[in-house]
N, C-alpha and C positions, 0 to 999 in steps of 0.2 A: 504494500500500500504506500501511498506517495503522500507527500505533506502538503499542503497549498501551497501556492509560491504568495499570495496575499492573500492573510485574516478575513476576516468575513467586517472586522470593524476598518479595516484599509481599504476595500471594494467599494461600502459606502463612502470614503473620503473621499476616494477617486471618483465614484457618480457624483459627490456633489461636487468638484470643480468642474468636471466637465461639464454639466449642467450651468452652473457659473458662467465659466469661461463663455458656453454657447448665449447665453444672456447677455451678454456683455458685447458679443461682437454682434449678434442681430441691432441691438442699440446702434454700434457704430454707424449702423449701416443706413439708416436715417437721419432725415432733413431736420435741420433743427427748425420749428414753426415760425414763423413771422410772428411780429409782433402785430396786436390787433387795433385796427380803428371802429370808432361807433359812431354810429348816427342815432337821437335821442329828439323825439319829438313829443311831447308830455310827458307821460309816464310811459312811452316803450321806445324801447332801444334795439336797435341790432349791431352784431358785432361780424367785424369778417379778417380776414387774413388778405394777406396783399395774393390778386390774381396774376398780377404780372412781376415779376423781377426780375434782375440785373443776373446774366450767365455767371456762373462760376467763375470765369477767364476773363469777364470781364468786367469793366470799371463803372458801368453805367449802362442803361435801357438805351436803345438806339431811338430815334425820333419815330422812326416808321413803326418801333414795337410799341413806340406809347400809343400813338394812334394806334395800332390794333387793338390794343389792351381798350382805349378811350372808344370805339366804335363798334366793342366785339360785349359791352357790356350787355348782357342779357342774363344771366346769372347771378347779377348780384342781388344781394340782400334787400328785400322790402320793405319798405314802412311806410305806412300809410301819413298824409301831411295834409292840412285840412289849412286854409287861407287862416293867414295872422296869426300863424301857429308858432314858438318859439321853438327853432331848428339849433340843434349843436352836438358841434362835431366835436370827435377827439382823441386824442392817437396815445398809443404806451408810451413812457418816457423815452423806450428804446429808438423810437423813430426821428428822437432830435437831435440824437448823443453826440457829439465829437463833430459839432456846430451845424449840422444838417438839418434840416430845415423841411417843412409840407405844405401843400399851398390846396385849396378845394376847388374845384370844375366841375360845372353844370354844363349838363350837355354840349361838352367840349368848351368851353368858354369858363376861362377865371372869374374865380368871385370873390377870393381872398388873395392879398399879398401874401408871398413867400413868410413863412415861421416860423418860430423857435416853440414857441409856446405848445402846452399839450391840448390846448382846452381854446372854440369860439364859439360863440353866441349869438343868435340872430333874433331879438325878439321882435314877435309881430312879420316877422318877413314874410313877404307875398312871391315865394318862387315862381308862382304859376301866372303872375301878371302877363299878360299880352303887348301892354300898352296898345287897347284900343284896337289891336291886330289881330281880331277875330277870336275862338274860340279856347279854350286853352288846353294844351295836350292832357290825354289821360296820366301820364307818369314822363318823369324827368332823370335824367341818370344824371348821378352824382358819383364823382371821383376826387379819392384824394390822389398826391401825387408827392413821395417825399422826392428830395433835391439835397444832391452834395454840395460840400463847402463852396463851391463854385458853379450851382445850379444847375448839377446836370441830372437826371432823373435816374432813380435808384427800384423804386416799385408804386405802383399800382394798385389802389383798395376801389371798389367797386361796389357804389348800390343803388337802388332804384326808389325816386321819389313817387307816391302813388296817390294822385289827388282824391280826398276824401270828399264824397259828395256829399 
């Protein structure tokens, strides 16, 4: 008869590192999440993760990927916005860090200057006004948009303003 070559209390040590170890490197092997923006129109909120970001290899979103991102939103998050409603935005601290900055866009058109800040406020705002120019769309896409220390675009959050009738 032959001796084991490892204990029966050694086999469990060896299962749990390798059990471990395989923990460990499935984690590696994920994206770390973006940090998240909200949109907050009374008492509800939605929150989303950037849809677009900057390559791995690369320094910044290309112009033609922002537009994509900016003209591809159909996916984003919804909340409903009802005239004279107090709208406000607002991003993780992570999105300003190391002087980087986010700016918001309606339907492809700026509504805020570039920002440091985590937090803005629009009360009463009338997103859905016409001026006088006919009827007003059912829903408005709203985008933020962070920017590096020298303005060049980083990612993309995306959602959908939804007039409440």
């Amino acid at each position: 008869m032959t001796a084991p070559l490892i204990s029966g209390k050694g086999r469990r040590s060896v299962a749990a590192l390798a059990a471990v170890s395989a923990g460990l490197l499935v984690l590696s092997a994920c994206d770390k999440p973006t940090p998240l923006a909200t949109v907050t129109v009374g008492s509800s909120s939605v929150s989303s993760e950037a849809k677009c970001t900057k390559a791995k290899d690369a320094q910044e979103l290309t112009t033609e990927k922002v537009q994509e991102c900016l003209s591809s939103i159909k996916s984003g998050k919804t909340i409903e916005y009802g005239r004279g409603d107090t709208l406000r935005l607002g991003v993780e601290p992570e999105v300003v860090e190391g002087g980087k900055q986010w700016q918001a866009v309606l339907d492809g058109q700026p509504i805020t200057e570039p920002s440091d800040n985590t937090y803005r406020s629009f009360p009463g705002a009338d997103v859905f006004a016409t001026g006088g120019q006919g009827e007003a769309p059912e829903s408005k896409k709203l985008a933020f948009i962070q920017l590096s220390k020298d303005q060049k675009p980083l990612a993309v959050w995306s959602f959908t303003l939804k007039l409440k009738k």
